[in-house]
C-alpha positions in Angstrom: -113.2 192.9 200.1 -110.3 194.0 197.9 -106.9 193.7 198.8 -106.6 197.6 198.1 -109.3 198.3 200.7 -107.9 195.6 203.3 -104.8 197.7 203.0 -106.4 200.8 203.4 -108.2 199.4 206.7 -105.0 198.0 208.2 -103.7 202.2 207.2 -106.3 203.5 209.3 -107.0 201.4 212.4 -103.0 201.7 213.5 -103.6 205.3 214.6 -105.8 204.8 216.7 -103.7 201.6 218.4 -100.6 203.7 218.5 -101.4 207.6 217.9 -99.5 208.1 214.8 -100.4 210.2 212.0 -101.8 209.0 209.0 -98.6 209.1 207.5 -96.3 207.6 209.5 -99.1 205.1 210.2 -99.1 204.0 206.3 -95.5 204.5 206.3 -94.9 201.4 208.7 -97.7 199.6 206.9 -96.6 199.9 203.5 -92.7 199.2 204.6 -94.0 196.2 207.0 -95.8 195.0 203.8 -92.7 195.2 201.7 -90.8 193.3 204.0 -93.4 190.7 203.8 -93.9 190.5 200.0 -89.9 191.3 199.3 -90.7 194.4 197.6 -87.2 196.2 197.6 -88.9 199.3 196.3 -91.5 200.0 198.5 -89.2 199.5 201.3 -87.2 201.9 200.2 -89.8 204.8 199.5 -90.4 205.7 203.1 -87.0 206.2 203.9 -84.5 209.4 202.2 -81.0 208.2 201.0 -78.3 209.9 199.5 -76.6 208.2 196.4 -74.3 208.7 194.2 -75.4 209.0 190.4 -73.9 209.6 186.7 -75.9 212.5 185.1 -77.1 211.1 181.7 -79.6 214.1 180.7 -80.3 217.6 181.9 -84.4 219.1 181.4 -85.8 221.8 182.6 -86.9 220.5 186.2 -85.5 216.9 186.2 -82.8 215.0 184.9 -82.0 211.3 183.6 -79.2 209.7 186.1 -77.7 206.2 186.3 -76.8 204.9 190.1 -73.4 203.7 190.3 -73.5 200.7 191.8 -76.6 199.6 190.5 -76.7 199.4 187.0 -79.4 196.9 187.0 -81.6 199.4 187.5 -81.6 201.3 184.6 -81.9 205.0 184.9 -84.5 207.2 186.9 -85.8 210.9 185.7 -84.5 212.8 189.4 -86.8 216.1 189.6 -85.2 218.8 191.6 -85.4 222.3 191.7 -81.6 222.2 192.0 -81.1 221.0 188.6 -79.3 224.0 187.3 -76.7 222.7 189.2 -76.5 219.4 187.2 -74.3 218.6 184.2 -74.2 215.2 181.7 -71.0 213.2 182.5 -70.9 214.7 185.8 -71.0 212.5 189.0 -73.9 213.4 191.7 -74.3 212.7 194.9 -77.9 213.3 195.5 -80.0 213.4 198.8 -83.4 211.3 197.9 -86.6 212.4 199.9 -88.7 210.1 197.8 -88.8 207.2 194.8 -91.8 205.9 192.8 -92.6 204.3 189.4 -95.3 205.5 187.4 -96.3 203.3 183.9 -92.8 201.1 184.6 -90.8 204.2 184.8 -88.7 205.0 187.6 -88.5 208.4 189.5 -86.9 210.0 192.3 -87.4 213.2 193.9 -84.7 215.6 196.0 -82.1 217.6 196.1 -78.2 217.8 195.0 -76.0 217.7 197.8 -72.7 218.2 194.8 -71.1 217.1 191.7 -68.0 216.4 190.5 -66.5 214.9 186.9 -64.6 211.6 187.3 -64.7 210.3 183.8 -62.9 207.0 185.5 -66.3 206.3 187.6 -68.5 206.9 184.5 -67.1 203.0 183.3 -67.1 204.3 179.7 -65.1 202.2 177.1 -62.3 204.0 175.4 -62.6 205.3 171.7 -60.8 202.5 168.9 -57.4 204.2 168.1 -57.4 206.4 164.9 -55.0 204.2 163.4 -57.5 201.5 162.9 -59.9 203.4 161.1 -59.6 204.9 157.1 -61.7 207.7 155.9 -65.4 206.8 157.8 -65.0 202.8 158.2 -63.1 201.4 160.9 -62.3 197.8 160.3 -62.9 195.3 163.6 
């Protein structure tokens, strides 16, 4: 047997031990089975969050955000139906219902709980003075 289809067992048969759904059932498994391998991602799908993010990009129904506090990360596409309410350079706080990578992309799925712009939290560095700089070259 696969390892796909020993998971897929272990999915089924704890229904009918405790008389959960499907979905919860696979929720504990998959979260039990992060746990085990120290998979911080998986852990973390089955349960919603709210974060706070810097809006990078605005689409049509998602946008490009960076999590403050974990710029390890990278960023992740968030697709909301609130993202008319989204701005790049604003500060989000965003309730997560669910994350997932697809082809070593991250994505995140929710809704915006607000914004606000705080260029201070954005950790941008500050333009060179226009003292240093002659016609198009800036010297340093």
């Amino acid at each position: 047997m696969t390892a796909h289809h020993d998971l897929k067992l272990l999915i089924r048969q704890r229904p009918n031990k405790t008389g959960e759904s499907y979905s919860t059932a696979r929720s504990h498994v998959m979260r039990a089975r992060a746990e085990l391998l120290r998979i911080e991602d998986e852990a973390s799908v089955a349960s919603p969050a709210v974060i706070e993010a810097a809006v990078l990009k605005v689409n049509r129904t998602s946008a490009r955000v960076r999590i403050l506090g974990n710029e390890a990360s990278g960023s992740v596409t968030f697709r909301t139906s609130d993202v008319w309410r989204l701005v790049p350079g604003y500060i989000a706080t965003l309730f997560v219902e669910k994350r997932w990578t697809y082809s070593g992309d991250a994505y995140a799925s929710g809704r915006v709980e607000a914004t606000v712009l705080d260029v201070t939290r954005l950790g941008l560095e500050p333009l060179r003075d226009a003292r240093d700089c002659v016609g198009w070259a800036c010297s340093g």
